[in-house]
N, C-alpha and C positions, 0 to 999 in steps of 0.2 A: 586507469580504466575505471569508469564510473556509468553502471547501466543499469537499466531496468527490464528484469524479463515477466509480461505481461503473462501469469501463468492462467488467469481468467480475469474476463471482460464483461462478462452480463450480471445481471440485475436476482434480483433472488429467487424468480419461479422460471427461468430460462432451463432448458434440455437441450439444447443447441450447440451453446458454449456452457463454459466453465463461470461458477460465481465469481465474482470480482475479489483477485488477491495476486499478489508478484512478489517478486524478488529483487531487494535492492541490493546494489554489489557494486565495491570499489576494489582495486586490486587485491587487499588483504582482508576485507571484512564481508558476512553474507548475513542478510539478513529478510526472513521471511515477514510478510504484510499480510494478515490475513492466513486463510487455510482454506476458504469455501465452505460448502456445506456438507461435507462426505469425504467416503474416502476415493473420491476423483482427484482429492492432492495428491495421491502417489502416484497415480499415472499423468499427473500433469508434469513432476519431478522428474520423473523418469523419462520425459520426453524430453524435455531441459537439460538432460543428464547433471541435475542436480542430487545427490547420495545422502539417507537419510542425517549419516554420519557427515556430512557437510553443514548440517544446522543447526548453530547453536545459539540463534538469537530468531526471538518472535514476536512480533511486535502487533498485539491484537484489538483493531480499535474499538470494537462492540458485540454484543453477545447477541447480534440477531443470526438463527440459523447459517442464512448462509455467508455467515466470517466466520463463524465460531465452531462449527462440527467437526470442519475438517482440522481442527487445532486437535481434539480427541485425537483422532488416528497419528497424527506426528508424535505427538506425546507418547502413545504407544507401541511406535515403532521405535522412538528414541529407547524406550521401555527393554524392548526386547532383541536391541539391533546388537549383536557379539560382536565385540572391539570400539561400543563407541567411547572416544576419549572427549576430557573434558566434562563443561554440563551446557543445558541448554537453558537460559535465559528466556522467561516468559515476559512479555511488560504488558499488562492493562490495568484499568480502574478497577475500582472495587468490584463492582458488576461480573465486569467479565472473570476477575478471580475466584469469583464465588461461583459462576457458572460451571468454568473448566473443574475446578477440583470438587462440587459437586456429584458434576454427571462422573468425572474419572474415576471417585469413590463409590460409586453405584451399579459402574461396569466394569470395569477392570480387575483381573486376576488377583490375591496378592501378593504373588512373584512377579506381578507387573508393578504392584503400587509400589513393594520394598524398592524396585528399580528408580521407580519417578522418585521416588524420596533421595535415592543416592543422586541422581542425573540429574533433575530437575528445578530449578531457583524461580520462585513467584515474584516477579517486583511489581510491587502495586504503587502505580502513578496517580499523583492528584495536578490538576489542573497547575501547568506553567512548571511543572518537573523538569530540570536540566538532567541529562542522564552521557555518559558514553557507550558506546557501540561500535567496539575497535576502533578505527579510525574515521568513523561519524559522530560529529556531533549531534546529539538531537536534544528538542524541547517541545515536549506533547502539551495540545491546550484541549480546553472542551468544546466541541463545536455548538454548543449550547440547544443542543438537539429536543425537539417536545417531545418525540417518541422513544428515544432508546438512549441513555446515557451512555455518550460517543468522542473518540479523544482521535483530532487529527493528528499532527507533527510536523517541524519543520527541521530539516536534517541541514547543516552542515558536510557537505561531503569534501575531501582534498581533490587540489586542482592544483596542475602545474602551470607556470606560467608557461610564455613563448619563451623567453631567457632558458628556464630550467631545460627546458624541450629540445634547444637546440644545443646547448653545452652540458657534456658528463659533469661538470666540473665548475658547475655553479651553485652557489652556496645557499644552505637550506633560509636562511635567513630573507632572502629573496621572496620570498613568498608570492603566489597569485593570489588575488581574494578566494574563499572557501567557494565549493559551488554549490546554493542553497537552493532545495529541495523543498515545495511547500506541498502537504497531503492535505486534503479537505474533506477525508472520510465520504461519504455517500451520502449527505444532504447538505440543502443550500446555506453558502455561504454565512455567517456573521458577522457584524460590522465590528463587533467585540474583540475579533481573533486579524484585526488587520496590520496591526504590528507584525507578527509572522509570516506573516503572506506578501505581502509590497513590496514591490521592486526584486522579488525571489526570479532567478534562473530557470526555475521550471517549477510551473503549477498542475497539482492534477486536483480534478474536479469531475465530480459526477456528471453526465448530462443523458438522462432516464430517455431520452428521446429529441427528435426534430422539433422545434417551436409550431412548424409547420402540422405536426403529426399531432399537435397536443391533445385534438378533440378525441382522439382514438384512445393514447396512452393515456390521456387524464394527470402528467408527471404533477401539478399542481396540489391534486386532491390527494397523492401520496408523496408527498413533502419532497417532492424532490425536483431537479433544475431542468433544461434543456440545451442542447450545443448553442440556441441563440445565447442566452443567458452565460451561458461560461465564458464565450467569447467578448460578451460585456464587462464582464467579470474582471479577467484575463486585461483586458484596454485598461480598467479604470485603477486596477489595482499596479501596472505598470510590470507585470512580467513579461518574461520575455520568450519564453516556450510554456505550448499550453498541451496538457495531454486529458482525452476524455475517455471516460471507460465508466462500470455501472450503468449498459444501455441496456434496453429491450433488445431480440434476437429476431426481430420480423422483418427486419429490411438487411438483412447481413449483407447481400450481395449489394447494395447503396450506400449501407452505411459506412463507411472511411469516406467515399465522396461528397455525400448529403451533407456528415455530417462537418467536414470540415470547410465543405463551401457556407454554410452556416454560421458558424462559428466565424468566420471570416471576415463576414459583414461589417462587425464593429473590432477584431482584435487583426492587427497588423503584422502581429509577431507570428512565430512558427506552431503549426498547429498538428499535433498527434493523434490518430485515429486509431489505436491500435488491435490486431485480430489476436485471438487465442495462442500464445506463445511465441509472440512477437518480441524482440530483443529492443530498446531503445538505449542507443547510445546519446549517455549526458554529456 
């Protein structure tokens, strides 16, 4: 099992839906993307029947509000949750390290902070980090971002083959290729970062709005893409599923169809639209 539960889809000043962050998950590993902006991760968790005590890996690309506030409240629940075993595994850039345990030092109890100190492990990535995460491979790059110093990732996730699927009793050596997972963070592409992203199994990419919508959303003058654009993207980069999220929340009841007739146009492969707590089986 290898899926993605989309726990928010919108863009940073959205009240509609949830900030843009999910949950990556293969049968033995869970791993949180993000947190949003508040404490709406807990009730987005809680609808997922995901349990605080279920995460102990965080993987945070950038310290703008809304990825980074709702990483506070997990931390403090991890803080004060009785029975949690194990610790929890933070990974971002300098930035975001300095952010989290900034504001954690500024608000939190100190029967909260002694907790994060026993629970909690900072691992600070720099650009092209190889790292594990149980049974995912990952290697974070920088998306080379002007505004916010921002680390996408491309994951390694296992995959069985057809052989293994069909026989108890075929041997691990057998191998499928790994099923690789490219994140593009929430702005546009790099030509820098295309060794990570080419020929990957499933790409997720921002796309702020319709190409068609741009006069309204302006996705350009805030550095960020649109489902024409990703679908470009998507073709030229050679993947083979394309998943968009990071939109605006003003066409919800169009947007999965806009925007994946859009996207369309130019990428061939399969295309993801997905709504607030949507499950995507990889």
């Amino acid at each position: 099992m290898n899926q993605i539960t989309m726990l928010g889809t919108g863009n940073a000043t959205v009240s509609q839906i949830y900030n843009t962050c999910f949950v990556l998950q293969t049968s033995s590993t869970l791993m949180l993307v993000d947190a949003g902006g508040g404490n709406g991760i807990l009730a987005q968790l809680k609808k997922v029947n995901v349990q605080i005590s279920d995460i102990h890996h965080l993987f945070v690309t950038h310290a703008h509000t809304d990825h980074v506030l709702g990483v506070i409240w997990v931390i403090r629940m991890v803080a004060q949750c009785k029975g949690y075993e194990g610790l929890l595994h933070v990974y971002g850039n300098d930035k975001v390290m300095k952010v989290i345990k900034t504001i954690i030092d500024m608000i939190l109890a100190k029967k909260q902070l002694a907790k994060v100190a026993e629970r909690v492990v900072f691992h600070q990535l720099e650009d092209g980090d190889c790292f594990e995460v149980g049974d995912m491979k990952m290697e974070c790059f920088d998306i080379q971002s002007t505004k916010e110093k921002q680390f996408g990732f491309r994951a390694e996730l296992p995959a069985v083959s057809e052989d293994n699927a069909a026989s108890d009793n075929a041997s691990e050596d057998n191998h499928a290729k790994p099923l690789v997972l490219a994140c593009l963070g929430d702005e546009p592409y790099n030509e820098q970062n295309r060794r990570y992203i080419e020929g990957a199994d499933w790409m997720m990419c921002e796309a702020f709005c319709l190409y068609a919508d741009r006069d309204t959303f302006k996705p350009y003058e805030k550095c960020h893409s649109t489902a024409l654009d990703a679908g470009k993207l998507a073709e030229e980069l050679g993947v083979k599923n394309l998943i968009l999220y990071h939109t605006e929340e003003k066409t919800l009841a169009t947007r999965k169809e806009n925007y994946t007739r859009e996207a369309a146009e130019n990428f061939k492969g399969r295309i993801f639209v997905p709504d607030d707590l949507e499950v995507i089986e990889l």
